[in-house]
C-alpha positions as CSV (number, residue, x, y, z in Angstrom):
1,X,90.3,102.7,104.2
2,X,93.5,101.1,103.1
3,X,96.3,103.3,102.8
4,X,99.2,103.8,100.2
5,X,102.6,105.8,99.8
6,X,102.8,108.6,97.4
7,X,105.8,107.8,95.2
8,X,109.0,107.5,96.6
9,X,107.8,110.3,99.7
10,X,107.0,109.6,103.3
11,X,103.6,110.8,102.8
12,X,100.8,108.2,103.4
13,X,97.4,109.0,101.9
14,X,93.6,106.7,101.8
15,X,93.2,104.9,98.6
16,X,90.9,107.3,97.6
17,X,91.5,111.1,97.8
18,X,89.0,114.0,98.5
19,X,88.9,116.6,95.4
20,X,88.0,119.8,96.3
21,X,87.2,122.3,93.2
22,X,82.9,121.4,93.9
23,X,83.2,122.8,97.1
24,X,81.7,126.7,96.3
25,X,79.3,125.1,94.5
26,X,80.7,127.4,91.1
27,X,83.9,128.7,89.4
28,X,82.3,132.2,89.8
29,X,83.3,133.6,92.5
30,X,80.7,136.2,92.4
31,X,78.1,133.4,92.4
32,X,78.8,131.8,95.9
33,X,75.8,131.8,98.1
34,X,76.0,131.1,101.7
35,X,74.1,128.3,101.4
36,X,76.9,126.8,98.5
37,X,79.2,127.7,101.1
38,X,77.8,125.5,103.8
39,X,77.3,123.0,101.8
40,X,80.7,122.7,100.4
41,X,82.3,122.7,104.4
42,X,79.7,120.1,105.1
43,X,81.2,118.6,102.2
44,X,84.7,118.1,103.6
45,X,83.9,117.5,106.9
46,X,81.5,114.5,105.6
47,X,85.3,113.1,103.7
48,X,86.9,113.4,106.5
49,X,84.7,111.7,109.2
50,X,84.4,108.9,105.9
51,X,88.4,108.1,106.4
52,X,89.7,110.3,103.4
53,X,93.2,111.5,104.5
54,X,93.7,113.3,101.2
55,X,92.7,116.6,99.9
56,X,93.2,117.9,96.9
57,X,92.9,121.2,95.3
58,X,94.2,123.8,93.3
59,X,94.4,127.9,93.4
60,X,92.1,128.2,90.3
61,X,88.6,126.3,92.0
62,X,86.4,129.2,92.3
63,X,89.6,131.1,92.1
64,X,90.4,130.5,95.7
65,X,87.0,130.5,97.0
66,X,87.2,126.3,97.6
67,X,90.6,126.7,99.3
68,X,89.2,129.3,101.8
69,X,86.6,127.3,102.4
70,X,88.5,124.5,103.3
71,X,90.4,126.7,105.7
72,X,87.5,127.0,107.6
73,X,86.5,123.6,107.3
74,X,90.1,122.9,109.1
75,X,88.8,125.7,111.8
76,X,85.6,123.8,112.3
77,X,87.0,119.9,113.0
78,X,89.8,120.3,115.8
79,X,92.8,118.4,115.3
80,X,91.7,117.5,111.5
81,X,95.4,119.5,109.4
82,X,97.4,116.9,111.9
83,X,95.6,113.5,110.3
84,X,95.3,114.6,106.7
85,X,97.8,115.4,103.8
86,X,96.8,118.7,101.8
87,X,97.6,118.7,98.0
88,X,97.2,121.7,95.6
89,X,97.8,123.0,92.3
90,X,99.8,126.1,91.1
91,X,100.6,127.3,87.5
92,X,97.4,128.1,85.5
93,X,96.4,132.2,84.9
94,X,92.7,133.7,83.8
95,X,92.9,136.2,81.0
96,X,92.9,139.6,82.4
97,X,95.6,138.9,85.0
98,X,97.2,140.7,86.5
99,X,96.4,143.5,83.5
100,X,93.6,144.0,81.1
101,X,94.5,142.2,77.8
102,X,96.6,139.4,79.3
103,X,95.6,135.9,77.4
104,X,94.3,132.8,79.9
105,X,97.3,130.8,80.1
106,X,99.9,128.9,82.3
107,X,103.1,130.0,84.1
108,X,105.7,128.3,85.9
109,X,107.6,131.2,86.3
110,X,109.6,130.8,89.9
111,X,107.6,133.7,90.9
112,X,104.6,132.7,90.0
113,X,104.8,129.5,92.0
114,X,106.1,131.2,95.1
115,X,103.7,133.8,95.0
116,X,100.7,131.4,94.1
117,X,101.9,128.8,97.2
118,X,102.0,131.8,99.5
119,X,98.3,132.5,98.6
120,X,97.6,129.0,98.9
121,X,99.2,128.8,102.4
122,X,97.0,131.9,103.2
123,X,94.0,130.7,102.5
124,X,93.8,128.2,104.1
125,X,95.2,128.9,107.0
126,X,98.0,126.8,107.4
127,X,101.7,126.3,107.3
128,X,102.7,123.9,104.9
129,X,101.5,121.8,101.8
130,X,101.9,118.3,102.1
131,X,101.7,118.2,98.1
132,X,102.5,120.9,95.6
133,X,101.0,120.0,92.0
134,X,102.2,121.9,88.4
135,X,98.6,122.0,87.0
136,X,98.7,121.7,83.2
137,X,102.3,121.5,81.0
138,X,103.5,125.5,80.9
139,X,105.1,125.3,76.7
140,X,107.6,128.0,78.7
141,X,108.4,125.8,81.2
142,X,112.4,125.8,82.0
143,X,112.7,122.9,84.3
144,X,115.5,124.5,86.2
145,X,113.7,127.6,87.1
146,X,111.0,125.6,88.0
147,X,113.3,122.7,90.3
148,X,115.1,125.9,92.0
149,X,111.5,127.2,92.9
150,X,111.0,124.2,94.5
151,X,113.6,124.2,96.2
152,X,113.3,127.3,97.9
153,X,109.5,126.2,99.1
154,X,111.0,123.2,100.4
155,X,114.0,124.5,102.0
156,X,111.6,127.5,103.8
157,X,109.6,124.7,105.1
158,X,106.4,125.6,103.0
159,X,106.0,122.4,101.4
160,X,106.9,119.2,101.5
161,X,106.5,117.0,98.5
162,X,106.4,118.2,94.7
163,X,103.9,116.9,91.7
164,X,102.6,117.6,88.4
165,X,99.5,117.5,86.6
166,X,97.9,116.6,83.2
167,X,102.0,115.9,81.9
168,X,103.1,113.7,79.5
169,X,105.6,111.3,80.3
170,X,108.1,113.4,78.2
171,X,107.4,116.4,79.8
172,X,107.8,114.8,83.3
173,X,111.1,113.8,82.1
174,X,112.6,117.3,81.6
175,X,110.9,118.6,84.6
176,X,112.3,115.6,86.6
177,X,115.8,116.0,84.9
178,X,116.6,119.0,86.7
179,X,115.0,118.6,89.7
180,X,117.6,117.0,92.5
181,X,114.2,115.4,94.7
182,X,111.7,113.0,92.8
183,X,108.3,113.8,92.1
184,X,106.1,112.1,93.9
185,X,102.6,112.0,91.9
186,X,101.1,112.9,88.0
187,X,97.3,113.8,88.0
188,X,95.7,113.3,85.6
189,X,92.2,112.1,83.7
190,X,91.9,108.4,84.0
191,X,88.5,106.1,83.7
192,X,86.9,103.5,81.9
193,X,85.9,106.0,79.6
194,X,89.4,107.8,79.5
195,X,91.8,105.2,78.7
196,X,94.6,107.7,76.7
197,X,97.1,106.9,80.2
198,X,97.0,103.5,79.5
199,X,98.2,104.1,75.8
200,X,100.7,106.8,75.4
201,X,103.8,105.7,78.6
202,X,101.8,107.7,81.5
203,X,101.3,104.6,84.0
204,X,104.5,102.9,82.4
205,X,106.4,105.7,83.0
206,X,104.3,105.4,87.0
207,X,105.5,101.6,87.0
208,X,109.3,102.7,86.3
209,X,109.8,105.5,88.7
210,X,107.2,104.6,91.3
211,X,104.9,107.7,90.6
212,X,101.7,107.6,91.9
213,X,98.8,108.5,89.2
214,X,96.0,110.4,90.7
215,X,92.7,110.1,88.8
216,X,90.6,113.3,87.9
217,X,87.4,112.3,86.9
218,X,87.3,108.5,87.6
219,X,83.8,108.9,86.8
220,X,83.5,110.6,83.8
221,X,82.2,114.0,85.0
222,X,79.9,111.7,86.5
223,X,78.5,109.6,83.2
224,X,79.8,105.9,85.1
225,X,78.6,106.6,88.3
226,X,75.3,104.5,89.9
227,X,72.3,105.8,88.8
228,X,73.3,108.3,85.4
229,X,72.2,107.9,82.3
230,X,74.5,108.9,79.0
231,X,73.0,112.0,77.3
232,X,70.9,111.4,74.1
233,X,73.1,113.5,72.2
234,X,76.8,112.5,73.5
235,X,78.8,111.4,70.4
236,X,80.4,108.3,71.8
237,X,76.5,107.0,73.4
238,X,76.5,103.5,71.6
239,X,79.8,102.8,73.2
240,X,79.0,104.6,76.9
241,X,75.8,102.8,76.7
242,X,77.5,99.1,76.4
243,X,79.9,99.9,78.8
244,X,77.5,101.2,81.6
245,X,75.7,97.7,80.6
246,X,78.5,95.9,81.2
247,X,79.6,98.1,84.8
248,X,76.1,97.1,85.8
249,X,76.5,93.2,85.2
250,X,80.0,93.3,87.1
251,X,78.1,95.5,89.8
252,X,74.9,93.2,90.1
253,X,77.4,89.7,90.1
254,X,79.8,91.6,93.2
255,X,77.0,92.8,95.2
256,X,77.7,96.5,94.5
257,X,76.9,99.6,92.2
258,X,78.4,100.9,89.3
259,X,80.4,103.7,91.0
260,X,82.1,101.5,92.9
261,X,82.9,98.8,90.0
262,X,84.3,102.0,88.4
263,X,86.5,103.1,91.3
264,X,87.9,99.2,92.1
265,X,88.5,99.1,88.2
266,X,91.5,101.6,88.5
267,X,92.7,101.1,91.7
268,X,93.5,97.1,90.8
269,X,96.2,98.8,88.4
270,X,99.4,97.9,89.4
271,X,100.8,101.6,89.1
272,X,98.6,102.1,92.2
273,X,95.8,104.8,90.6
274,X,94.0,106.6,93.4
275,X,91.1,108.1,92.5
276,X,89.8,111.5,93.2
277,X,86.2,111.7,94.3
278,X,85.0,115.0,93.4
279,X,81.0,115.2,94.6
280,X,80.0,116.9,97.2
281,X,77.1,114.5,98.3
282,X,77.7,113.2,101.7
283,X,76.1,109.8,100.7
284,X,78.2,109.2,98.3
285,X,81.4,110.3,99.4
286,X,80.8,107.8,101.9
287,X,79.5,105.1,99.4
288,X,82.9,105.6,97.3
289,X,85.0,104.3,100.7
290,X,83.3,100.6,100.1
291,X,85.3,100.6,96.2
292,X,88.8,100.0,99.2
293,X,87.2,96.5,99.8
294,X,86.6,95.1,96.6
295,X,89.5,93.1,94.5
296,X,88.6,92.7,90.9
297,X,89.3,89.6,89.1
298,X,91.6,90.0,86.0
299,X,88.6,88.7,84.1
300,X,86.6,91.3,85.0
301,X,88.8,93.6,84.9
302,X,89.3,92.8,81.2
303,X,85.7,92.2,80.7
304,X,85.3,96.0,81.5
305,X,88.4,96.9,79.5
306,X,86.9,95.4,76.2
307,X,83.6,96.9,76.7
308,X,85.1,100.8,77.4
309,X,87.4,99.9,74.3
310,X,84.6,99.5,72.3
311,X,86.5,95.9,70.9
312,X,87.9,92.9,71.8
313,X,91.8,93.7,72.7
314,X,93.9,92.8,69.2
C-alpha cells in the first residue's frame, strides 16, 4: 500500500488502517471463547501480512480483551511492534466504575488518562503508543488538564503522538488551544452514508491544520460493503438502496466491488481520510488493500455523492 503522514507528526501509516474492537469476537468480556480468540489473532496477523502498518484500538473493545489479544498477536509475528504504528483510545467509563452506582460516561481527568495509557501499555505488552486518541468529547473536559496529561506521557517516553475522536471542530479547538504540540488525527464516522463531516467544518478544519481524519465505519457497519443487502425495515432503505445501485455501477464500470468503490470514495478527499477496516475476515481485509490502487474520477466521485445525498447538489 501507499503510505501517508499523520498530520503534522513523523509517523507514517498504510492508507488504510487495521481497527481492532472485532477482535474478541464481543464487548462481553465474559463471552470470549477460545475459538473468538483465535480467530481475532488470526485476524491481525492476516492485516499485517496484507501491508496494514496501522492499528487501531481503544481501552473499551471488549473492555481490554482486544488489546490483550493484540499483545499476543505482537508475541506471535517476530519483529512485527518495529514495522507498525499502534493507536488507541482513552477517556470513556462503563457505569458501575470504579463503584456501584457510577453513571456510563467520559473522563478526561489527567488521572484518568495516565492510568488508562498505563493499562493500555500493559496489555499489550509494549512500551510506547505511537498514537493516543480522546475517544468521545468529555462536557468536563479542561483542555489544560488534559494538554499537561499529555505532556507528561510524552515527556516519560510512553507515547508519542496525541489525537481525538468523534470532536467537533470547536471542541478540537479548545483542546488544541492549550495544548503546546499539535494533534495529529480526529476519528471519526465518515461514509457515503455518513456525510455530517463533510457539512459541519470537520474536514475543513482537517484541510486548515493538516489533521488527518480517520474513518470509523467507512462501510456503514457494513450496509456498503460487496455483497450486503439494506434491511427491510431500515428507515433510510429507499435512499441506501439507490446508492448501493449506484456503488455497484461505479464498481462494475472500474472492474471492482462495492467495498472497494466505497473505500477509494473517501480516500480521493483531499483532507487525506484513511479509512479503518474493521472485519475480521481474512479475505477481505486483504480485498480492502486493492481500494490503494484505484483513483476516482471527480465525476464519479460526484456521481456517488448525489446518489448518498439522496439529490442532485443545489
Amino acid at each position: 500500500m501507499k503510505t501517508m503522514t499523520l498530520g503534522t507528526s513523523h509517523l507514517v501509516s498504510t492508507r488504510l488502517a487495521y481497527g481492532c474492537w472485532r477482535l474478541a469476537g464481543t464487548m462481553d468480556p465474559g463471552a470470549v471463547k477460545p475459538a473468538s480468540e483465535k480467530r481475532g489473532i488470526q485476524a491481525v496477523l492476516a492485516a499485517y501480512e496484507a501491508g496494514y502498518t496501522l492499528f487501531d484500538h481503544a481501552d473499551i473493545y471488549c473492555q481490554g480483551v482486544a488489546e490483550s489479544l493484540f499483545g499476543r498477536a505482537l508475541k506471535e509475528a517476530r519483529g512485527m511492534r518495529e514495522r507498525i504504528l499502534v493507536a488507541t483510545k482513552c477517556g470513556i467509563r462503563f457505569a458501575g466504575e470504579p463503584t456501584q452506582g457510577a453513571p456510563f460516561r467520559y473522563d478526561f481527568s489527567a488521572d484518568h488518562i495516565l492510568r488508562s495509557c498505563e493499562g493500555s501499555l500493559k496489555r499489550m505488552g509494549i512500551e510506547v503508543i505511537d498514537l493516543y486518541q480522546l475517544h468521545r468529547p468529555d462536557w468536563l473536559m479542561r483542555p489544560e488538564e488534559v494538554a499537561e496529561a499529555f505532556c507528561c506521557l510524552r515527556r516519560s517516553g510512553k507515547v508519542r503522538e496525541f489525537g481525538v475522536s468523534n470532536f467537533l471542530p470547536s471542541q478540537v479547538d479548545a483542546l488544541q488551544s492549550a495544548c503546546a504540540f499539535p494533534l495529529v488525527v480526529n476519528q471519526v464516522e465518515i461514509s457515503l452514508a455518513r456525510l455530517d463531516c463533510f457539512q459541519d467544518g470537520t474536514l475543513d478544519q482537517c484541510l486548515e491544520r493538516r489533521i488527518t481524519p480517520l474513518a470509523w465505519s467507512p462501510l456503514a457497519g457494513g450496509v456498503l460493503g460487496t455483497g450486503c443487502k439494506v434491511d427491510a425495515k431500515h428507515p433510510r432503505r429507499t435512499r441506501l438502496n439507490a446508492l448501493v445501485k449506484a456503488m455497484d455501477q461505479v464498481a462494475k464500470a472500474r472492474g471492482t466491488n462495492r467495498t472497494v468503490v466505497a473505500l477509494s470514495w473517501l480516500m480521493k478527499h483531499p483532507s487525506g481520510i484513511l479509512p479503518i477496516i474493521g472485519t475480521t475476515d481474512p479475505q477481505r481485509i486483504r480485498e480492502a488493500v486493492t481500494a490503494d490502487d484505484i483513483e476516482l474520477s471527480r465525476e464519479e466521485w460526484y456521481q456517488l455523492l448525489e446518489a448518498a445525498r439522496g439529490e442532485r447538489l443545489p
